[in-house]
C-alpha positions in Angstrom: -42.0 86.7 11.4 -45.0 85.6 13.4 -48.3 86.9 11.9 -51.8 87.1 12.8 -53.8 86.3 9.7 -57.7 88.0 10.4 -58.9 86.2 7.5 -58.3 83.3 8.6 -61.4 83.6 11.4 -64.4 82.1 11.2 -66.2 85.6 11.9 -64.6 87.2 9.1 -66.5 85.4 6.2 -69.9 85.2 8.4 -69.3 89.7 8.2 -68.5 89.3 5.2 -71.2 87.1 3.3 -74.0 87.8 5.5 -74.7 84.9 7.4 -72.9 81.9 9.3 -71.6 78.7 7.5 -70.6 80.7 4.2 -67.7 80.3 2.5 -67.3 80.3 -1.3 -65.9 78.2 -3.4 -63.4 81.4 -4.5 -63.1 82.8 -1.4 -61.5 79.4 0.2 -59.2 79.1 -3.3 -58.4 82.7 -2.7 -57.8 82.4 0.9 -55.7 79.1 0.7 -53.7 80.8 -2.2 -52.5 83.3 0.5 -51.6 80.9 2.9 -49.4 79.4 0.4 -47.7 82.3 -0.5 -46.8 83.3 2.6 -45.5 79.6 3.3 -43.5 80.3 -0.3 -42.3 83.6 1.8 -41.1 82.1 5.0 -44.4 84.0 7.0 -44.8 81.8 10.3 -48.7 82.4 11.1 -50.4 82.3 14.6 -53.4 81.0 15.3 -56.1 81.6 18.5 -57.9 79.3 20.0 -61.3 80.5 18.5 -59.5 80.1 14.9 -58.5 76.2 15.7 -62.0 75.2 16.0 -64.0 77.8 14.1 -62.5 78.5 10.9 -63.8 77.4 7.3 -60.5 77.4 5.9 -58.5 75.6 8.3 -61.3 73.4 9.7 -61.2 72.1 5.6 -57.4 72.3 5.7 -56.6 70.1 8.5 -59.5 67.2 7.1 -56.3 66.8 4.0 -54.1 64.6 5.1 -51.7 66.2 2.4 -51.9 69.4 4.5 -51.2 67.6 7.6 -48.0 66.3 6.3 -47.2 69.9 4.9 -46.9 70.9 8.9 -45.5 68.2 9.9 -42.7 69.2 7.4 -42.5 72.8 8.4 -44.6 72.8 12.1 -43.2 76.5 12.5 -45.7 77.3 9.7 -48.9 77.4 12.0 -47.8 78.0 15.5 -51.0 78.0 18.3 -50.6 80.2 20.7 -53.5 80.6 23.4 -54.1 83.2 26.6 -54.2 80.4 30.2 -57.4 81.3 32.0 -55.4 80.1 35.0 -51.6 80.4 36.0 -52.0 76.5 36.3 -53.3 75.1 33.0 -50.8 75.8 31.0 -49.8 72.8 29.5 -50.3 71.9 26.2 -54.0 69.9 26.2 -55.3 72.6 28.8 -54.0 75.2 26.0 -55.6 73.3 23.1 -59.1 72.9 24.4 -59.9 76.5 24.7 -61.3 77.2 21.6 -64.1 74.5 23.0 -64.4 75.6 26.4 -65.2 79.0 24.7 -67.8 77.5 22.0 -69.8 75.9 24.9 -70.1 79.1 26.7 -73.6 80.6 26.9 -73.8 83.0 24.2 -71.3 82.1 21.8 -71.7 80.4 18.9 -69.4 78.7 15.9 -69.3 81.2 12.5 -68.0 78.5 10.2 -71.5 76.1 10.5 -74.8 76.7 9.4 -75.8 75.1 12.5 -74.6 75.6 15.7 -75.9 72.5 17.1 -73.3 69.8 16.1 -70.2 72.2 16.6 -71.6 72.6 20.2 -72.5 68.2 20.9 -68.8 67.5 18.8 -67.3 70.1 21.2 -68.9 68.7 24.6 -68.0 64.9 23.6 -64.6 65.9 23.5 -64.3 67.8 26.9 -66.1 64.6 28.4 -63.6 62.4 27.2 -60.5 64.5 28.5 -58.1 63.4 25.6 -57.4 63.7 21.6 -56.9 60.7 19.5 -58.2 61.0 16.2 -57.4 57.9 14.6 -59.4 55.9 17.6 -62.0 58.5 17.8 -62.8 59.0 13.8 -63.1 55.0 13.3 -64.3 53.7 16.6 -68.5 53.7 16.0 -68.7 53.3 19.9 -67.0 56.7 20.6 -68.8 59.9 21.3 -67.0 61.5 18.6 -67.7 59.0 16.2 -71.5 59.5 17.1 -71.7 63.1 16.4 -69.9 62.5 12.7 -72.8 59.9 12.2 -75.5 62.0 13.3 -74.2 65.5 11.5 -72.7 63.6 8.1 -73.2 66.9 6.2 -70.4 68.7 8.4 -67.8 65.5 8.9 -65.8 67.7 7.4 -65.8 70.2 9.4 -65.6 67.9 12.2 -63.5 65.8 11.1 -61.2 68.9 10.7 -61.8 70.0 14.4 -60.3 66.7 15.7 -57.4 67.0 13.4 -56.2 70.2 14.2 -56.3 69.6 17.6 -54.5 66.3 17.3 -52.0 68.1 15.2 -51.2 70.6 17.6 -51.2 67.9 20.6 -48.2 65.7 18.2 -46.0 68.8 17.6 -43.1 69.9 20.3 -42.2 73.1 19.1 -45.9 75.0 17.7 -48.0 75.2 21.1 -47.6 77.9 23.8 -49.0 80.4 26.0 -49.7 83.5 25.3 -46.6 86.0 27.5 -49.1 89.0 28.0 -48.8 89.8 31.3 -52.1 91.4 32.0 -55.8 90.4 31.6 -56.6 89.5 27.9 -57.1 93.2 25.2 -60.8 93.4 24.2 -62.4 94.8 21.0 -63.4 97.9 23.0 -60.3 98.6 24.5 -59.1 98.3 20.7 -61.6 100.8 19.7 -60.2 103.2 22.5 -57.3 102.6 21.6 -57.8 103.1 17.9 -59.8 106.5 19.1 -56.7 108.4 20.6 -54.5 108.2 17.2 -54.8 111.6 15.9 -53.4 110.5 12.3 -56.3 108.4 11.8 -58.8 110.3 9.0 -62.0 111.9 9.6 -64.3 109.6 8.2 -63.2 106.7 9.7 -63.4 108.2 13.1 -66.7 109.3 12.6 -67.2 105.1 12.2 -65.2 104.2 14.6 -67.4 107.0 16.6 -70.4 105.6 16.1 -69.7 102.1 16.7 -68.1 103.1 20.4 -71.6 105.0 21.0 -73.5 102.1 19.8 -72.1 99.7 22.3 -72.6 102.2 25.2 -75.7 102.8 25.0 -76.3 99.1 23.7 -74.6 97.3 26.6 -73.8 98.4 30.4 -71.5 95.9 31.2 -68.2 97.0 30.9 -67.3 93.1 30.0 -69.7 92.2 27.2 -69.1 95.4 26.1 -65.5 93.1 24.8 -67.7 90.4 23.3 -68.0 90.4 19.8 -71.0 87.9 19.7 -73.3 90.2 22.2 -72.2 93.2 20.0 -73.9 91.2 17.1 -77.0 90.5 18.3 -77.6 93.5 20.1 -77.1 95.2 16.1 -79.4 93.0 14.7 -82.1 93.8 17.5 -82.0 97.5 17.4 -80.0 98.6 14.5 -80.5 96.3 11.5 -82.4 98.9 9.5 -80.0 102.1 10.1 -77.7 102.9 7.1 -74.4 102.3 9.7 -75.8 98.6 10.7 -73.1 97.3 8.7 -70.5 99.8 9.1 -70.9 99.2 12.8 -71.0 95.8 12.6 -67.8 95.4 9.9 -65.7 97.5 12.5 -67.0 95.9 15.6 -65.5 92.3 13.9 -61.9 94.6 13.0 -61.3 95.6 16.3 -62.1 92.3 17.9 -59.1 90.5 15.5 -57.5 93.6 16.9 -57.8 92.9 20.3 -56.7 88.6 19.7 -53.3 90.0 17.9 -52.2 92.2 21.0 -53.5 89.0 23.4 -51.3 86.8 21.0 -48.1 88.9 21.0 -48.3 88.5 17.4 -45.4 90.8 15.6 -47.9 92.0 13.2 -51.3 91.4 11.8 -52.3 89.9 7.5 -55.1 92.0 7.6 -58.2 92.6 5.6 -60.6 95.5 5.2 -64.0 94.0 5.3 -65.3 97.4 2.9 -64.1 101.0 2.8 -67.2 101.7 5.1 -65.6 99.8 7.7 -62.1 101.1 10.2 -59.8 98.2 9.9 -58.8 98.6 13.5 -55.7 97.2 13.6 -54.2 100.1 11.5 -54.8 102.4 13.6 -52.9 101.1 17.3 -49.0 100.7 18.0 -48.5 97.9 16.5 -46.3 96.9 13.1 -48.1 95.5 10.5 -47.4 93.2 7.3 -50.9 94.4 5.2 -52.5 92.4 3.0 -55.4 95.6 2.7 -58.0 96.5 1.7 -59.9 93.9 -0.2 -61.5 94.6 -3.0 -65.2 92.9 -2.9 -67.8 93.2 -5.3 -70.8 91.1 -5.1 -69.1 89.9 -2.1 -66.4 88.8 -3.9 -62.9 89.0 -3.9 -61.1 91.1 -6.4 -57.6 91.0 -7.3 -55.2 92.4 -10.6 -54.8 89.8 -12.6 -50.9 89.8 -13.0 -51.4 86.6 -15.6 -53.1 88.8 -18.2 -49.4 90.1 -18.2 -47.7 86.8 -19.2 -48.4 84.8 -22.3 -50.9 82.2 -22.0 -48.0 79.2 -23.1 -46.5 79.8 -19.5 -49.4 80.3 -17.4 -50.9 77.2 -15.4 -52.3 77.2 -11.4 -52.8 79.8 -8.7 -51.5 79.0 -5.3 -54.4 77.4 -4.2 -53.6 74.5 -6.9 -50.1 74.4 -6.0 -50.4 70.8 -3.9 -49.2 70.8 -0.3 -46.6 68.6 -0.8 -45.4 70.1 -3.5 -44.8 73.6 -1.7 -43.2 71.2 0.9 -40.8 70.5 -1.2 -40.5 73.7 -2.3 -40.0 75.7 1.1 -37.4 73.1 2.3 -35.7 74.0 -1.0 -36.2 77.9 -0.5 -35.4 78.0 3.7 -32.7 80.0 3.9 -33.5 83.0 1.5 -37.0 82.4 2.8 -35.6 82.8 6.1 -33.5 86.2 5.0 -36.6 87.9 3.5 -38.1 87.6 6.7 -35.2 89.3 8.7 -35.0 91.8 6.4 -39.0 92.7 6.4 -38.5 93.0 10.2 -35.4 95.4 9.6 -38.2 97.9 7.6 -35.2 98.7 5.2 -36.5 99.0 1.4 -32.9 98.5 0.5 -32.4 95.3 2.7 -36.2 93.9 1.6 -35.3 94.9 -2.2 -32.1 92.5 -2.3 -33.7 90.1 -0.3 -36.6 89.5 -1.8 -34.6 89.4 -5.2 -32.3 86.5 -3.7 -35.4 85.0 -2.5 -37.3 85.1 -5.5 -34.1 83.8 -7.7 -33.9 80.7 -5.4 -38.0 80.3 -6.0 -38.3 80.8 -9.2 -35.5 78.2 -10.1 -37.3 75.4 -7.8 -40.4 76.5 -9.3 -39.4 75.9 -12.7 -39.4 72.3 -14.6 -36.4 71.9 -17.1 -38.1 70.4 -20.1 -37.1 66.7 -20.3 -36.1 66.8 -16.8 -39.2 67.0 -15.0 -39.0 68.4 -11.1 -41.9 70.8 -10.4 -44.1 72.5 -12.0 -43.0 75.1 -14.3 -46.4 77.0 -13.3 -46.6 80.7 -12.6 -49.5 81.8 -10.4 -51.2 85.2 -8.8 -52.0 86.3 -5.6 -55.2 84.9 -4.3 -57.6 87.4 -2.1 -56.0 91.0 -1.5 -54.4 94.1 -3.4 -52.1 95.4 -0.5 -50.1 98.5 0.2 -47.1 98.5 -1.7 -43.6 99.8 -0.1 -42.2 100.6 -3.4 -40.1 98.1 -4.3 -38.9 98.0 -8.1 -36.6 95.4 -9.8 -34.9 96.4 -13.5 -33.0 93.2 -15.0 -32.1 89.9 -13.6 -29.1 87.6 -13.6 -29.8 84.4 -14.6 -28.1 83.1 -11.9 -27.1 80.0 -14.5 -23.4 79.8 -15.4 -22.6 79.6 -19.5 -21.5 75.3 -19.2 -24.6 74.9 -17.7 -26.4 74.7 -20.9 -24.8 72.3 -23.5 -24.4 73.1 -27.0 -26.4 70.6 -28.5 -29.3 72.2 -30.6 -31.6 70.3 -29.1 -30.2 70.5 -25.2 -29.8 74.2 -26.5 -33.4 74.9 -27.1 -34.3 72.9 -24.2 -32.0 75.4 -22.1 -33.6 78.4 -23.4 -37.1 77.4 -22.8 -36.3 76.8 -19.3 -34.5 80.0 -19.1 -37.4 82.1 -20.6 -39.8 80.1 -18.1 -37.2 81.1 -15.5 -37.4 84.6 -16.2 -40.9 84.8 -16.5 -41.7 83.3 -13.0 -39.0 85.7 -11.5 -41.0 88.9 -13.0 -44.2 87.1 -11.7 -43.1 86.4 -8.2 -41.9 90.2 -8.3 -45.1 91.6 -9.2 -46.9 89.1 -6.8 -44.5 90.3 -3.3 -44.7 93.7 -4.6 -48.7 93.4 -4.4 -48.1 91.4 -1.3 -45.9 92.1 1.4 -45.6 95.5 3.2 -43.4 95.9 6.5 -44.5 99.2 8.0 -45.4 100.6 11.3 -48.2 102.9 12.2 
């Protein structure tokens, strides 16, 4: 299923920590751990044009060349999907260089750098040079390109990662296309309206989602940046930093504009994120299904989570998702496609019974790729938790499992015998894990 994952924008972690260019070191473990999992889980995610250019995680992601080769394994993984300004630039490099043409706009500015003045010079040299070709432009010192990197060395990375993710997309057939809405582009306002007329949504969060609709109207008289997330922002911090709903305001403002780039996308659901229980996580409230990764749990502004691995001895435990290498989990998904593939189907069918058996069958088939035989090593016999979100549970149980190994499979031989039962506990172990994990997880509902 194609999803829309919220956290993966730039904005998100500026809301979230306070200021732009922050990202910590747990939030991007945390954060990477999901996108693992839901690679483990066969989730295809879509990405906007904004996210492409201005995210922390993937700007960092697509400066690993491991990563890289991870898509170009499974390029369904990320798809881009972007809304043509014009019926006629619609083919793939007009697509990919909207994320730039909207950075260089008057009045916006890039979340994931501290300073928005090499994001903007990296951004122009590009759209003066009319064409993406990383290898030439990261090594050639007499390219524009090059020269920004030089002149900004403390965000190559970030750079670096710009031009690679582009590049990526402008190599890969089958991941780039326009968005099929078939109107002018949803704003966050219209989100909010939206949001506004669902009479199952609770009082308190109406009264937020109240007073951040009044805000901008009296704010802001232009019905158009009345959609525009960055105005929004710094008309808050002008008038209304001090007021006890600044942040309130401002949390739900950023909700309803990830709102508004899912409908634009045609995504079939949102990964979503509640920024704090002060804030309406917009997206819950319009016609639209949703897989929910929600609400987070922050303290200190930072993320939360059960730790499922207190559950499991300490002999079996080893790395999160986020330490699971990409080419490992390559491996790993091309191993796990087809029940991979079945979960999804089945999440989209919204039957418990149908997402019970096949996340079982999808968890036997992970768990025995997951786990080394000892003697016989493969991959990593590690068992892992969920990295950034406690999420709303559909009730799915599991009692006992099948080892899904046939008696001859294990030889007699003490030894080979002792062998074969350590790699059957470990088996058994990860499948209870992974369990626990989806059940935390995945939710297929609509509201």
């Amino acid at each position: 299923m194609f999803r829309y994952a919220q956290w993966l924008d730039g904005a998100f972690y500026e809301v979230l920590n306070g200021k732009p260019g922050s990202l910590t070191p747990q939030q991007f473990s945390q954060t990477v751990g999901l996108l693992k999992l839901h690679a483990l889980f066969g989730t295809d995610i879509v990405l906007s044009d904004v996210q492409l250019i201005d995210s922390h995680i993937l700007l960092r992601l697509f400066a690993d060349e491991s990563f890289r080769e991870f898509l170009n394994a499974h390029p369904s993984f990320l798809q881009y999907v972007a809304y043509p300004e014009k019926e006629n630039k619609r083919d793939r490099y007009d697509l990919l260089i909207r994320g730039l043409q909207r950075l260089v706009r008057p009045g916006n500015y890039p979340s994931a750098f501290g300073d928005s003045e090499p994001a903007l010079e990296f951004a122009k040299s590009i759209l003066e040079i009319g064409k993406i070709d990383p290898n030439m432009q990261l090594t050639d010192r007499r390219s524009a390109v090059y020269q920004v990197i030089e002149k900004w060395p403390q965000y190559a990375e970030f750079l670096e990662g710009m031009l690679r993710g582009i590049g990526h997309f402008c190599n890969t057939d089958t991941s780039v296309r326009p968005s099929n809405l078939q109107r002018e582009p949803f704003d966050l306002y219209e989100m909010i309206l939206l949001a506004l007329e669902n009479p199952k949504i609770p009082g308190p969060k109406r009264r937020i989602l109240t007073l951040t609709k009044n805000f901008i109207d009296s704010s802001i008289e232009n019905r158009f940046d009345r959609g525009r997330q960055a105005i929004i922002f710094k008309m808050l911090d002008q008038r209304y930093k001090q007021n006890p709903d600044y942040l309130s305001i401002k949390q739900t403002t950023h909700h309803a504009w990830n709102a508004a780039i899912e409908h634009t996308l045609g995504a079939e659901g949102g990964l979503l994120s509640s920024l704090s229980p002060k804030s309406v996580q917009v997206a819950e409230f319009v016609d639209n299904p949703t897989d929910s990764l929600t609400p987070l749990t922050l303290r200190d502004r930072q993320l939360l989570v059960p730790r499922i691995s207190s559950q499991i001895p300490r002999f079996f435990l080893g790395r999160d998702p986020a330490s699971l290498g990409w080419l490992e989990l390559a491996s790993i998904v091309r191993d796990t496609e087809s029940t991979a593939k079945d979960f999804q189907e089945a999440l989209r069918s919204s039957s418990k019974s149908q997402i019970q058996k096949a996340m079982e069958r999808h968890i036997s088939k992970l768990a025995a790729a997951m786990t080394e035989y000892p003697g016989r090593p493969s991959h990593h016999a590690y068992l892992w938790t969920v990295g950034s979100a406690v999420a709303l549970v559909i009730g799915l149980t599991t009692s006992s499992w099948e080892t899904g190994i046939a008696a001859g499979h294990v030889v007699t031989l003490p030894t080979e015998s002792f062998l074969g039962a350590v790699y059957l506990l470990r088996r058994f172990v990860t499948k209870n894990t992974l369990t626990k994990t989806v059940q935390q997880v995945f939710s297929s509902r609509e509201h």
